[in-house]
N, C-alpha and C positions, 0 to 999 in steps of 0.2 A: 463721547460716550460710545460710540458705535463701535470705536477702534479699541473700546476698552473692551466690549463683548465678542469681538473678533479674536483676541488674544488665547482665552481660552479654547474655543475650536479649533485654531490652527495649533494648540498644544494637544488636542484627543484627536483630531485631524496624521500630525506626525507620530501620535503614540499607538497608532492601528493601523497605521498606513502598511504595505505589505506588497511587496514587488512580487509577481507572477512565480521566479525562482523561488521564492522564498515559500509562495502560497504550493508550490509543487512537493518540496521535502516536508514540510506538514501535514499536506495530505497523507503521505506515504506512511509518516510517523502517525496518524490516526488510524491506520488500518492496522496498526501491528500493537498498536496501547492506546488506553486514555491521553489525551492533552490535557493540560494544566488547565485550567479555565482562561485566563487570559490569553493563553494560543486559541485554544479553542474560540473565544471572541472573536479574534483578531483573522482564524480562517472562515468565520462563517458570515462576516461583514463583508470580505473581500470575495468569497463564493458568490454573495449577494446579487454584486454590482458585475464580474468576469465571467463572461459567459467561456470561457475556452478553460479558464483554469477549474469551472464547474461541469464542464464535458470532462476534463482531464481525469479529478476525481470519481466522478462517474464510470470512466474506462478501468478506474483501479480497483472499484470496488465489481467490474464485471471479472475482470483477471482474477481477483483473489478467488471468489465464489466456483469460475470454472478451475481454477487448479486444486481447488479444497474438491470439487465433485471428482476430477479424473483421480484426483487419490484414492478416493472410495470408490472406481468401479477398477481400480488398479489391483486392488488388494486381495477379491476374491478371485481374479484370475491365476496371481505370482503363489496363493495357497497350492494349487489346481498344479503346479510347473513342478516337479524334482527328476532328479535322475536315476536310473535305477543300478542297484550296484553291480551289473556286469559294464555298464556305461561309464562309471565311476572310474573302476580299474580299467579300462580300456582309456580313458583319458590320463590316467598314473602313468600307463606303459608308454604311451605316448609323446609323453614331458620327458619320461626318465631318456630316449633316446634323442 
């Protein structure tokens, strides 16, 4: 009986199981779209139990947020930047020699 009840978990056992590599490109693919539900299961039970591969996620959800901010303080500086056109033709004259 015992080994009858055991059968079944080591089938949801190997059907969520999820090696650290694998648990790494899911993450990455969560920050950029939804996961399926069954991914989704499958990284957030192995999140659960792996503490390195739930620092790892953590580190990528700090990167995305700091590069999404340096975009927005990028933008109103590069408006602030042009060249003025005696600059302009002086870098024409410049090439053409």
């Amino acid at each position: 009986m015992k080994k009858l009840l055991s059968l079944p978990i080591m089938f949801i056992e190997k059907l969520l199981k999820l090696s650290c590599r694998d648990v790494s490109a899911l993450a990455s693919e969560n920050l950029d779209h939804d996961l399926p539900f069954f991914k989704r299961l499958k990284l957030k039970l192995h999140l659960a139990i792996c503490g390195a591969c739930k620092n790892y996620q953590t580190q990528l959800e700090i990167l995305k947020r700091m590069c999404a901010s340096m975009g927005e303080e990028d933008s109103s500086v590069k408006q602030d930047i042009s060249l003025s056109s005696p600059a302009k033709e002086k870098i024409k004259k410049a090439l053409k020699h």
